[in-house]
N, C-alpha and C positions, 0 to 999 in steps of 0.2 A: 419442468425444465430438467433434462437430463443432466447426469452430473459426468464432470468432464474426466476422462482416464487417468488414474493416479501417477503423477509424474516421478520421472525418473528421477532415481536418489545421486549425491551429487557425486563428482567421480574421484575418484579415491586418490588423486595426484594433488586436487585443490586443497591447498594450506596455506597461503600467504594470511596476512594478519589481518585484512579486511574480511576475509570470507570465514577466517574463525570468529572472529566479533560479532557477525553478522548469525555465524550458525548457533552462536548462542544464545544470542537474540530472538532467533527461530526456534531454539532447542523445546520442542512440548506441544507445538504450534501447527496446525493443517498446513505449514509453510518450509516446516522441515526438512522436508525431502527432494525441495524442488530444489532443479538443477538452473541456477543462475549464469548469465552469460561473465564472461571474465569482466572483471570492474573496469574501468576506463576512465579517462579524463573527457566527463561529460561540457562541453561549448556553453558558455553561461545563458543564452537564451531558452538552449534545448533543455537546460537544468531546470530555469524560472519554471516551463512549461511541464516539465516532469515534477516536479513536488508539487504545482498550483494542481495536476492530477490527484497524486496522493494525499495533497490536504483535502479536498473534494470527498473522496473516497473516504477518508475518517471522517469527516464532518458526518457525512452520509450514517457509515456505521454505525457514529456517535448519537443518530437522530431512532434510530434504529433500536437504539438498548444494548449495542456493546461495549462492553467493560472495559477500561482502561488500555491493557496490556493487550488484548482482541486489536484494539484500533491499530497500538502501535505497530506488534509486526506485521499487520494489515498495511500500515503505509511505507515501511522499510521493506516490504517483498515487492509490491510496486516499484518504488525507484529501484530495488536491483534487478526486477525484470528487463531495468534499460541501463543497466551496468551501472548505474550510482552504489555504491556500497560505502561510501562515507559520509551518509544519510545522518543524522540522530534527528529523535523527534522529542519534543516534551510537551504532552497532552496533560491536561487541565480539565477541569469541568465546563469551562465556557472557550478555551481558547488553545489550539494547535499549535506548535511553535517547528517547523523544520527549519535544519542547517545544512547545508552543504559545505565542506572543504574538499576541494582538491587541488593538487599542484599546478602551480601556474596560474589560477587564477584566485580572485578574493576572494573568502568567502559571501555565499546569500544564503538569506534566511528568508522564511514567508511563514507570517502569522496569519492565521485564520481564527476569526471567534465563530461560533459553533455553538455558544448559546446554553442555556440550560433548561430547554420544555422537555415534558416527561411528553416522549410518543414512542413508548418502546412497542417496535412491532416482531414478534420474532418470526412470521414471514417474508417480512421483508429483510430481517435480518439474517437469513439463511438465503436469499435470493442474492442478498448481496455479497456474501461469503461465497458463494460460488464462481460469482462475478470476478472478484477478485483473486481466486484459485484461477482462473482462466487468465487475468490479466496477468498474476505472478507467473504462470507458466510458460507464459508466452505468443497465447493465442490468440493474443489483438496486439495490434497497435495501440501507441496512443490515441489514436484521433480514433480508432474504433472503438477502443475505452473509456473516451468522454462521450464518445456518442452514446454505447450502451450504458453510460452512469446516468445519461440525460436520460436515458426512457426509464431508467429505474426511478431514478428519484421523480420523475412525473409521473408515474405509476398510482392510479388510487391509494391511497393506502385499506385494508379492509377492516370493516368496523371489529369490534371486541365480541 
Protein backbone atom coordinates (compact mmCIF):
# COMPACT_ATOMS: atom_id res chain seq x y z
CA UNK A 1 0.00 0.00 0.00
CA UNK A 2 1.48 3.22 -1.03
CA UNK A 3 1.89 5.72 1.72
CA UNK A 4 -0.26 8.85 1.32
CA UNK A 5 1.68 12.44 0.71
CA UNK A 6 2.80 14.14 4.08
CA UNK A 7 0.22 16.65 5.00
CA UNK A 8 0.31 20.09 5.24
CA UNK A 9 1.49 21.59 8.54
CA UNK A 10 -1.18 23.61 10.27
CA UNK A 11 -1.45 27.17 9.34
CA UNK A 12 0.13 29.56 11.44
CA UNK A 13 -3.17 31.98 12.32
CA UNK A 14 -4.78 28.69 14.18
CA UNK A 15 -4.60 29.34 17.88
CA UNK A 16 -7.82 29.28 19.47
CA UNK A 17 -7.70 26.95 22.77
CA UNK A 18 -9.15 23.80 21.24
CA UNK A 19 -6.54 23.39 18.45
CA UNK A 20 -3.69 24.28 21.08
CA UNK A 21 -5.14 21.25 23.40
CA UNK A 22 -5.57 19.36 20.66
CA UNK A 23 -1.80 20.13 19.14
CA UNK A 24 -0.55 18.95 22.28
CA UNK A 25 -2.20 16.19 22.26
CA UNK A 26 -0.69 15.56 18.88
CA UNK A 27 2.69 17.14 19.78
CA UNK A 28 5.45 13.76 18.79
CA UNK A 29 2.68 11.93 17.04
CA UNK A 30 2.51 11.06 12.84
CA UNK A 31 -0.58 13.38 13.49
CA UNK A 32 1.23 16.57 14.15
CA UNK A 33 1.27 18.12 11.13
CA UNK A 34 -1.95 17.54 9.77
CA UNK A 35 -3.88 20.41 8.98
CA UNK A 36 -7.44 19.96 10.75
CA UNK A 37 -10.61 21.59 9.53
CA UNK A 38 -11.91 24.58 11.89
CA UNK A 39 -13.72 22.95 14.92
CA UNK A 40 -17.51 23.26 14.79
CA UNK A 41 -20.55 22.48 16.78
CA UNK A 42 -20.87 18.92 15.58
CA UNK A 43 -25.41 17.82 15.38
CA UNK A 44 -25.48 15.07 18.15
CA UNK A 45 -26.27 12.12 15.57
CA UNK A 46 -23.33 13.20 13.33
CA UNK A 47 -21.16 13.19 16.64
CA UNK A 48 -22.77 9.44 17.89
CA UNK A 49 -21.67 8.45 14.46
CA UNK A 50 -18.24 10.12 14.37
CA UNK A 51 -16.77 8.71 17.74
CA UNK A 52 -18.72 5.07 17.15
CA UNK A 53 -15.93 5.55 14.04
CA UNK A 54 -12.97 6.53 16.25
CA UNK A 55 -13.76 4.02 18.99
CA UNK A 56 -13.87 1.28 16.10
CA UNK A 57 -10.58 2.60 15.05
CA UNK A 58 -8.85 2.31 18.47
CA UNK A 59 -10.45 -0.98 19.37
CA UNK A 60 -8.91 -2.00 15.92
CA UNK A 61 -5.45 -0.39 16.76
CA UNK A 62 -5.83 -1.78 20.26
CA UNK A 63 -6.28 -5.56 18.66
CA UNK A 64 -3.35 -4.57 16.61
CA UNK A 65 -0.55 -4.05 19.64
CA UNK A 66 -0.78 -0.25 19.84
CA UNK A 67 0.14 1.36 22.95
CA UNK A 68 -1.95 3.45 24.80
CA UNK A 69 -1.11 6.94 23.72
CA UNK A 70 -0.69 5.38 19.71
CA UNK A 71 -4.54 4.71 20.08
CA UNK A 72 -5.49 7.94 21.66
CA UNK A 73 -4.21 10.46 19.30
CA UNK A 74 -5.27 7.86 16.69
CA UNK A 75 -8.90 8.54 17.74
CA UNK A 76 -8.75 12.40 18.51
CA UNK A 77 -7.25 12.94 14.78
CA UNK A 78 -10.26 11.03 13.65
CA UNK A 79 -12.89 13.17 15.28
CA UNK A 80 -10.99 16.39 14.37
CA UNK A 81 -10.82 15.21 10.76
CA UNK A 82 -14.67 16.03 10.97
CA UNK A 83 -14.17 19.20 13.18
CA UNK A 84 -14.80 17.59 16.64
CA UNK A 85 -11.96 19.06 18.70
CA UNK A 86 -13.51 18.71 22.15
CA UNK A 87 -13.12 15.04 21.84
CA UNK A 88 -11.12 13.52 25.20
CA UNK A 89 -10.70 9.89 25.22
CA UNK A 90 -9.71 7.62 28.18
CA UNK A 91 -8.43 4.24 27.11
CA UNK A 92 -7.99 1.34 29.45
CA UNK A 93 -6.84 -2.13 28.84
CA UNK A 94 -10.20 -3.53 28.10
CA UNK A 95 -12.29 -0.59 27.62
CA UNK A 96 -12.39 3.03 25.40
CA UNK A 97 -14.35 5.70 26.95
CA UNK A 98 -14.92 9.03 24.52
CA UNK A 99 -16.66 12.34 25.52
CA UNK A 100 -17.90 15.01 23.50
CA UNK A 101 -18.91 18.59 24.84
CA UNK A 102 -19.98 21.12 22.74
CA UNK A 103 -22.18 24.26 23.11
CA UNK A 104 -25.44 23.85 22.85
CA UNK A 105 -25.82 20.51 23.18
CA UNK A 106 -25.39 17.75 26.30
CA UNK A 107 -22.70 16.05 26.45
CA UNK A 108 -22.21 12.11 24.94
CA UNK A 109 -20.00 9.62 25.70
CA UNK A 110 -19.66 6.13 23.97
CA UNK A 111 -17.80 3.34 25.75
CA UNK A 112 -16.49 0.61 23.89
CA UNK A 113 -14.69 -2.66 25.55
CA UNK A 114 -12.00 -3.72 23.49
CA UNK A 115 -11.10 -6.62 25.31
CA UNK A 116 -7.67 -7.88 26.31
CA UNK A 117 -6.44 -10.97 23.78
CA UNK A 118 -2.77 -10.56 23.00
CA UNK A 119 -2.94 -10.57 18.73
CA UNK A 120 -0.44 -8.09 18.38
CA UNK A 121 0.16 -7.86 14.55
CA UNK A 122 2.50 -5.12 13.43
CA UNK A 123 1.36 -5.58 9.93
CA UNK A 124 -1.47 -4.99 10.46
CA UNK A 125 -0.73 -2.39 12.73
CA UNK A 126 1.16 -0.28 10.19
CA UNK A 127 -1.81 -1.02 7.57
CA UNK A 128 -3.89 0.62 9.94
CA UNK A 129 -1.62 3.62 10.82
CA UNK A 130 -1.83 4.51 7.38
CA UNK A 131 -5.46 3.98 7.30
CA UNK A 132 -5.92 6.44 9.68
CA UNK A 133 -3.17 9.09 8.30
CA UNK A 134 -5.57 9.09 5.31
CA UNK A 135 -8.67 9.34 7.47
CA UNK A 136 -6.97 12.33 9.68
CA UNK A 137 -6.15 14.00 6.67
CA UNK A 138 -8.97 13.98 5.11
CA UNK A 139 -9.04 11.68 2.40
CA UNK A 140 -12.20 9.72 3.14
CA UNK A 141 -15.19 10.30 4.44
CA UNK A 142 -16.81 8.72 7.15
CA UNK A 143 -18.70 6.18 5.42
CA UNK A 144 -15.56 5.49 3.33
CA UNK A 145 -13.72 5.12 6.65
CA UNK A 146 -15.92 2.43 8.02
CA UNK A 147 -15.97 0.89 4.76
CA UNK A 148 -12.13 0.71 4.45
CA UNK A 149 -11.98 -0.21 8.60
CA UNK A 150 -14.42 -3.15 7.57
CA UNK A 151 -12.00 -4.67 4.93
CA UNK A 152 -9.16 -4.04 7.41
CA UNK A 153 -10.42 -5.48 10.18
CA UNK A 154 -11.69 -8.65 7.93
CA UNK A 155 -8.40 -8.77 6.43
CA UNK A 156 -6.65 -12.36 7.34
CA UNK A 157 -4.69 -11.62 9.80
CA UNK A 158 -0.89 -13.22 8.78
CA UNK A 159 0.51 -15.97 10.83
CA UNK A 160 3.81 -15.22 13.02
Amino acid sequence: MPRPPRPAPHPAGEHDATSTALAKLLRGTQYEHISFPAARVVPRTEAQSILALAARVGRALFRAGAETQHIEAAVLAVAAAQGMREVTADINARIITLQYISQGYDPLALTEVIGSEETRNLRHLAQLDLLVLDIAAGHHTPDQARQALDRAENSPAPSW
